[in-house]
C-alpha positions as CSV (number, residue, x, y, z in Angstrom):
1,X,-22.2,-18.5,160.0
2,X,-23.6,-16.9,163.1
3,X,-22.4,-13.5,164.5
4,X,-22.3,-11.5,167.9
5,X,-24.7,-8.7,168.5
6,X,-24.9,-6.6,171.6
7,X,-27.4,-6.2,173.9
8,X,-26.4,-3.0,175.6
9,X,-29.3,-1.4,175.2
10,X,-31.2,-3.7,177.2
11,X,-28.8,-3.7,179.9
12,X,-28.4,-0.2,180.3
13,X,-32.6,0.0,180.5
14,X,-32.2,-2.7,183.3
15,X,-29.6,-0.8,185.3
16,X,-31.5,2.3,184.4
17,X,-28.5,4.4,183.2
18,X,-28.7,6.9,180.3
19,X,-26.0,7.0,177.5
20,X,-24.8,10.1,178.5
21,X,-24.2,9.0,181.8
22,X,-22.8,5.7,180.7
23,X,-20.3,7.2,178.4
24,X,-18.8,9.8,180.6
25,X,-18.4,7.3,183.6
26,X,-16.3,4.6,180.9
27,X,-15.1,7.8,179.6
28,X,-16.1,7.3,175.7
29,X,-17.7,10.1,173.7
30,X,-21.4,10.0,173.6
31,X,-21.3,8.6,169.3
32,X,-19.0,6.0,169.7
33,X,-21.3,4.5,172.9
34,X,-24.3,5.1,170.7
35,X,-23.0,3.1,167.8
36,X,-21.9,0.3,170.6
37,X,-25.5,0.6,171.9
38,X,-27.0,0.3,168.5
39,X,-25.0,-2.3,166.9
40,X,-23.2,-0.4,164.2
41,X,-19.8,-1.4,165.0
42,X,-17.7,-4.3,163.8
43,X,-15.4,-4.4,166.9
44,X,-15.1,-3.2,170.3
45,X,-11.7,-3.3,172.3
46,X,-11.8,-5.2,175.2
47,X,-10.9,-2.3,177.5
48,X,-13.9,-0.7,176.6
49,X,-16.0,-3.9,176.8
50,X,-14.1,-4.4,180.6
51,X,-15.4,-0.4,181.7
52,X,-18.7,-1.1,180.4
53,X,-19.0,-4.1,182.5
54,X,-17.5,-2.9,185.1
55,X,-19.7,0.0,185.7
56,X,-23.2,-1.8,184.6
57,X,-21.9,-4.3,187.0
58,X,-22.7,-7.0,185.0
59,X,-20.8,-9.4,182.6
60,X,-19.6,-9.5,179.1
61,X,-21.9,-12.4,178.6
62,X,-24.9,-10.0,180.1
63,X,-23.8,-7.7,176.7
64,X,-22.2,-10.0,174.2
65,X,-25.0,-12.7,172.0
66,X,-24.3,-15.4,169.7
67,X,-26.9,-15.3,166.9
68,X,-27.2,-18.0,164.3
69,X,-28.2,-17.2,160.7
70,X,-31.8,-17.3,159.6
C-alpha cells in the first residue's frame, strides 16, 4: 500500500516564501508548519490544507503526492 507525502517544501522554494512567513499569513505556529513541511505528520485538516493553497496560490494537488511502496 502506497501513501501521501507532501511536497510543501518544494512549493514554498518555488513561490519563494519562508516558513515563518508562510505560517503567520495561514496563521499556524511556526512547529506545526515545520512538521507539515517536513512530513512528520499523519494528518492535516483540510482548513489548513485550503490556507496553504490559498496563499501559495497553488493547488492541493501542487502539495499532496501519491507514492507507491518500494
Amino acid at each position: 500500500m502506497g501513501k501521501i507525502v507532501l511536497q510543501l517544501d518544494r512549493m514554498m522554494v518555488q513561490r519563494k516564501m519562508s516558513l515563518n512567513e508562510l505560517a503567520a499569513r495561514v496563521g499556524i505556529s511556526n512547529v506545526n508548519l515545520s512538521k507539515i513541511k517536513n512530513n512528520k505528520v499523519s494528518a492535516i485538516r483540510f482548513s489548513t490544507l485550503a490556507a496553504i493553497c490559498e496563499v501559495l496560490n497553488c493547488d492541493a494537488g501542487d502539495i499532496l503526492k501519491f507514492q507507491e511502496d518500494e
